[in-house]
C-alpha positions in Angstrom: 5.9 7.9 14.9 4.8 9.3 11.2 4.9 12.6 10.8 1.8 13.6 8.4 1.1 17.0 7.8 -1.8 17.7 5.1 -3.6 20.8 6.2 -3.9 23.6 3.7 -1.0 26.3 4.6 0.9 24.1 7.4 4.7 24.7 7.0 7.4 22.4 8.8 10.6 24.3 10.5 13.8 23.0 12.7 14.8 24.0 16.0 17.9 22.5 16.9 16.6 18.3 17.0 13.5 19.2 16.9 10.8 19.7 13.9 8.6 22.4 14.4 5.1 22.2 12.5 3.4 25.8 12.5 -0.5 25.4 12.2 -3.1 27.6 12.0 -3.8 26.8 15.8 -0.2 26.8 16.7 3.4 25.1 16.7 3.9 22.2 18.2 7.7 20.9 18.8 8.2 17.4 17.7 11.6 15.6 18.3 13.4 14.5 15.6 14.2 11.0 17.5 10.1 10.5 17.7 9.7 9.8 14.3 10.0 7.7 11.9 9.2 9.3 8.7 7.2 12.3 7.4 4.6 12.6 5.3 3.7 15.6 3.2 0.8 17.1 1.3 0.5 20.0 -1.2 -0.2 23.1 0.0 2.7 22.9 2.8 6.5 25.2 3.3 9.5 22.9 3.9 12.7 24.7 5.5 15.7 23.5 4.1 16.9 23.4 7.9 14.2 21.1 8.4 15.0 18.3 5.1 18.5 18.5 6.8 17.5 17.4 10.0 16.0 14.6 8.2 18.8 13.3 6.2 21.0 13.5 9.4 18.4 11.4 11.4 18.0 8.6 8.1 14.1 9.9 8.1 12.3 10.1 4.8 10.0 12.9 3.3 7.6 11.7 1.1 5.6 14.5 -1.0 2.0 13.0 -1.6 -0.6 13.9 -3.9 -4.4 14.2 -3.2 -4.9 10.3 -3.2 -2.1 9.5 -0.7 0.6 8.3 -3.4 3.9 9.7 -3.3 5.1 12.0 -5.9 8.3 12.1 -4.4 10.8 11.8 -1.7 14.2 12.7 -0.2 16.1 10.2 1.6 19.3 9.4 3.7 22.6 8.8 1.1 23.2 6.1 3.2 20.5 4.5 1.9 21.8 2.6 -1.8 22.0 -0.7 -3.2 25.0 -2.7 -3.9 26.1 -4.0 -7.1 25.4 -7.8 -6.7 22.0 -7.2 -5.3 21.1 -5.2 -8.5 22.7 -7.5 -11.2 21.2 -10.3 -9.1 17.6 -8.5 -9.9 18.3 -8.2 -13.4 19.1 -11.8 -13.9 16.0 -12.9 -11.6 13.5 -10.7 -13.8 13.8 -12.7 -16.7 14.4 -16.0 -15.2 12.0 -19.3 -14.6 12.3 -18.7 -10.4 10.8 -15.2 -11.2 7.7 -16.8 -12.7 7.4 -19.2 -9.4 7.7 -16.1 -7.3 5.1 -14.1 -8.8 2.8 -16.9 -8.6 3.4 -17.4 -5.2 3.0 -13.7 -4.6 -0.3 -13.5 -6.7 -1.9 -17.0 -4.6 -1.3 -15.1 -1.5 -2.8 -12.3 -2.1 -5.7 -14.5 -3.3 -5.6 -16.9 -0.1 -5.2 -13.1 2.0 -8.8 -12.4 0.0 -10.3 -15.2 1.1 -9.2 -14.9 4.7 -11.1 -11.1 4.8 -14.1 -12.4 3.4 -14.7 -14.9 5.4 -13.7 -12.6 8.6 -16.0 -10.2 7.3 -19.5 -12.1 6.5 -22.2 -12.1 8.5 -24.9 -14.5 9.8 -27.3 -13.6 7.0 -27.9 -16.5 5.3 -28.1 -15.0 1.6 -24.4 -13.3 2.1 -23.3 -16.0 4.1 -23.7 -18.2 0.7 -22.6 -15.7 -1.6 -19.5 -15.4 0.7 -19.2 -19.0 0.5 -19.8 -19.0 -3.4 -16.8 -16.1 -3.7 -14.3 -18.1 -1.8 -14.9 -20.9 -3.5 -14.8 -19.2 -6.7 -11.5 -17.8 -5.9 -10.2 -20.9 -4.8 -10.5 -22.2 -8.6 -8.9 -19.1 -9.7 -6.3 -19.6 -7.0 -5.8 -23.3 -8.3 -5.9 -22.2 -12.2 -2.8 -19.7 -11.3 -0.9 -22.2 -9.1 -0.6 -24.8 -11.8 -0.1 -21.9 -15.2 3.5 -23.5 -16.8 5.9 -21.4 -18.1 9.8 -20.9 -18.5 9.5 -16.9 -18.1 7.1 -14.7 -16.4 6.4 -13.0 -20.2 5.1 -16.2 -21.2 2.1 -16.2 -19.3 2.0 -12.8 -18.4 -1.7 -12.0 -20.0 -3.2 -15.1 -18.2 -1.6 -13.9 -14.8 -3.1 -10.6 -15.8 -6.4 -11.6 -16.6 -7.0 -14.4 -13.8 -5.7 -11.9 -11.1 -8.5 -9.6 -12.1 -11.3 -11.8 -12.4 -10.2 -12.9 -9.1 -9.9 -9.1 -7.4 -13.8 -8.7 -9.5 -14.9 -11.2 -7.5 -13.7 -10.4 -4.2 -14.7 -6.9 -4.4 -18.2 -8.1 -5.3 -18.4 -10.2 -2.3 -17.0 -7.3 0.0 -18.9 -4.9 -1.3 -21.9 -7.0 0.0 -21.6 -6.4 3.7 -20.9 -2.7 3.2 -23.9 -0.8 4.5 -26.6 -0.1 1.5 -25.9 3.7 1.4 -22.1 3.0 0.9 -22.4 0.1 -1.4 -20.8 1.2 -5.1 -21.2 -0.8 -8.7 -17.8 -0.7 -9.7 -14.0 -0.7 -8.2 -12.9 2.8 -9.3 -9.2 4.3 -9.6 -8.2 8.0 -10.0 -10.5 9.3 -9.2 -12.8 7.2 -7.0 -16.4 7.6 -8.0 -17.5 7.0 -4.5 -16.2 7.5 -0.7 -15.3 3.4 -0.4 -13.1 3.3 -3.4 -11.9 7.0 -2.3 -10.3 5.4 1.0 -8.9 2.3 -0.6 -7.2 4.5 -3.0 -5.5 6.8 -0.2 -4.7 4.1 1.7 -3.3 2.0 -1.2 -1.3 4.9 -2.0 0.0 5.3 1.9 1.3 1.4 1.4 2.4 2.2 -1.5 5.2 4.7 -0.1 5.5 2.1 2.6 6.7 -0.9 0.5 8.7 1.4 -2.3 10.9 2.5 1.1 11.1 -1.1 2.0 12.6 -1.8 -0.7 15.3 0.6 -1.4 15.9 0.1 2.4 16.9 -3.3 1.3 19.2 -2.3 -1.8 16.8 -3.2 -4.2 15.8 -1.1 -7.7 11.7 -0.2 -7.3 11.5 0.6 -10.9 12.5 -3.3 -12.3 9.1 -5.3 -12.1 8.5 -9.2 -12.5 4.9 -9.1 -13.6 4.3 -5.3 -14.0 7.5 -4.2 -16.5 5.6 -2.6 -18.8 5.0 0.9 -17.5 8.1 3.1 -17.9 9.7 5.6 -15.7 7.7 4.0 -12.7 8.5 1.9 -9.9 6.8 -1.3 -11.1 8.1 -3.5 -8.8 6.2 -2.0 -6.0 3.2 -2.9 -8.0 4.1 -6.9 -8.0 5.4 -6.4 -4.0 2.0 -4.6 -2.1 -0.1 -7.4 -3.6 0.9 -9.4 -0.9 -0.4 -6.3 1.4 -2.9 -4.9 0.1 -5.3 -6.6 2.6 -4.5 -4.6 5.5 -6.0 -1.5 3.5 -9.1 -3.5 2.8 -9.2 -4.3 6.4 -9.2 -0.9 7.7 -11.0 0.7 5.0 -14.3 -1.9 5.4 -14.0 -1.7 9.0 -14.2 2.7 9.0 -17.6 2.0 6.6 -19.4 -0.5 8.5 -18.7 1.3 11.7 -21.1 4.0 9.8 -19.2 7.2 11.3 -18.9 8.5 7.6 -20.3 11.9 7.4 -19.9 14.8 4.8 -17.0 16.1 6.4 -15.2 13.3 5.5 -14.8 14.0 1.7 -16.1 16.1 -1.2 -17.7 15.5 -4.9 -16.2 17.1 -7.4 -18.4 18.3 -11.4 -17.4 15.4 -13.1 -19.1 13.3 -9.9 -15.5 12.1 -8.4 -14.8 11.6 -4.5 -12.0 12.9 -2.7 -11.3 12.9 1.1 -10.7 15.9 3.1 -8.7 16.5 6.4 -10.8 14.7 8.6 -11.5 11.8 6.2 -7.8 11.6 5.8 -7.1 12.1 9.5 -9.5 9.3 10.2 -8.3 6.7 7.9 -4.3 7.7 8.4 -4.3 7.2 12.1 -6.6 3.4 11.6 -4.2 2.3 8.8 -0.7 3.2 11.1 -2.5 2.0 14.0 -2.8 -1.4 12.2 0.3 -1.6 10.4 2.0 -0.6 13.9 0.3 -4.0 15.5 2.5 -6.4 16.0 1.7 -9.8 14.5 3.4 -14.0 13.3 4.8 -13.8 9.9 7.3 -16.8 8.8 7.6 -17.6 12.2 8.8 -14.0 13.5 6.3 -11.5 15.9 6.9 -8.0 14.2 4.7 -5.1 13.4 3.2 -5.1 10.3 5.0 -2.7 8.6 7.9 -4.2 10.1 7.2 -7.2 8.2 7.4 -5.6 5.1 10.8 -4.0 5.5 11.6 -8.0 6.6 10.3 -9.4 3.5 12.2 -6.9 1.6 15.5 -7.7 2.8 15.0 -11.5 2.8 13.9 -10.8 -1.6 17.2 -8.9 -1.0 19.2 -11.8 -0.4 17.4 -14.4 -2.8 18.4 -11.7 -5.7 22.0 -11.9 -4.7 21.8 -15.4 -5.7 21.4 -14.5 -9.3 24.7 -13.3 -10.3 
């Protein structure tokens, strides 16, 4: 299980192999061989006792900020990448295969679009043909990306860049369509959300994020040396490239909490300057649906894993192709 503990003044403690998280309401006992990994918000006391338990067990702590997105993390020392698999990257970055995989990454994530839309429309005839018009409009955009020549991912970096968001424009648009009226918002808005949609997709982007970025060093590999996204320094850009083949399952969950219409005020508050952020039970809701989905088990390349089991595969087989690039 994930251990998340966001309320306001919670603390986490060790009693022999157990955690102990200290509540308002209570403690509650929680041992250390039921979880998986723990998440933590601000406003929360961490025992030393208790990181140490963690580091013996291999379980990470990941320190999150308001939208989900970890700020930081502490992790097992057994936990490290190897030389090859690291020189390997390196060489793979700035070679013509790198170009090939980021298209292939950047297609899926467009065929993955495509898939939600169509699972999401309704009988209405108008949507129904607007859903139509998006799929096919991001089947062009799909094709356009498939066939963009290169030797290196740098040359063609800005068309990548620029298709890849007039593709997510589009798919957003036709999402956005089967949303309830009331929830229904003009523009796709990041840090901060300027409505409660965009406000879940951003905490629950930022839950895969931490996801993926463990995935990865899991695997040996270096977060912070991207293939498309290389420009932003001191960040872990590769995790950018990597979720795009993921982000779905947020959508999915997110679009699914809002057309169930069980959105109330408690869920989130509006700040001055008009921005959304979800509280407790907002995050409580859409923490326990988005690790309720990831934990189903599902076909990927021929294997019947969990979904966030699939990630940590896919992490170790880009693992082993970057060792072939010595």
């Amino acid at each position: 299980m994930e251990l998340v503990i966001n309320t306001f003044g919670s603390s986490l403690s060790r009693d022999n192999n157990s955690f102990v998280v200290s509540t308002k309401e209570g403690k509650q006992a929680i041992p250390s061989e039921s979880v998986s990994s723990i998440q933590i918000n601000k406003g929360i006391s961490v025992t030393s006792d208790a990181i140490m338990l963690a580091i013996e067990k291999e379980i990470e702590i990941f320190f999150n900020d308001k939208t989900g997105t970890p700020m930081g993390r502490i992790w097992s020392p057994k936990y490290g990448s190897i030389s090859t698999i690291r020189k390997g990257q390196i060489n793979f970055t700035f070679s013509h295969s790198a170009l090939q995989w980021i298209k292939e990454v950047i297609c899926t994530k467009i065929e993955n679009q495509q898939a939600l839309i169509l699972m999401l429309q309704t009988e209405d005839k108008v949507q129904k043909r607007n859903s139509q018009k998006a799929i096919s409009r991001l089947e062009d955009y799909k094709t356009k990306i498939f066939h963009l020549e290169g030797e290196i991912v740098s040359d063609v970096a800005p068309s990548l860049r620029g298709w890849e968001g007039v593709a997510s424009k589009i798919y957003f648009e036709a999402l956005n369509s089967v949303l309830p009226l009331d929830l229904r918002f003009a523009n796709r808005s990041q840090r901060p959300a300027m409505d409660i949609v965009n406000a879940f997709l951003n905490y629950g982007y930022g839950i895969l994020y931490g996801k993926v970025e463990s995935a990865l060093i899991k695997a040996g590999i270096d977060p912070y040396v991207g293939v498309l996204h290389r420009d932003d320094y001191n960040r872990p850009v590769l995790v950018y490239d990597v979720i795009e083949l993921y982000r779905v399952w947020v959508d999915y969950v997110v679009y699914n909490i809002a057309c169930q219409e069980v959105i109330t005020d408690e869920y989130y508050s509006i700040k001055e300057d008009g921005s959304y952020w979800l509280e407790n039970l907002g995050r409580r809701v859409l923490i326990q649906s988005l690790n309720d989905y990831l934990e189903d088990v599902v076909m990927i390349d021929g294997l019947q894993r969990s979904r966030v089991t699939q990630i940590q595969l896919y992490a170790q087989r880009l693992a082993q192709k970057l060792k072939d690039f010595k």
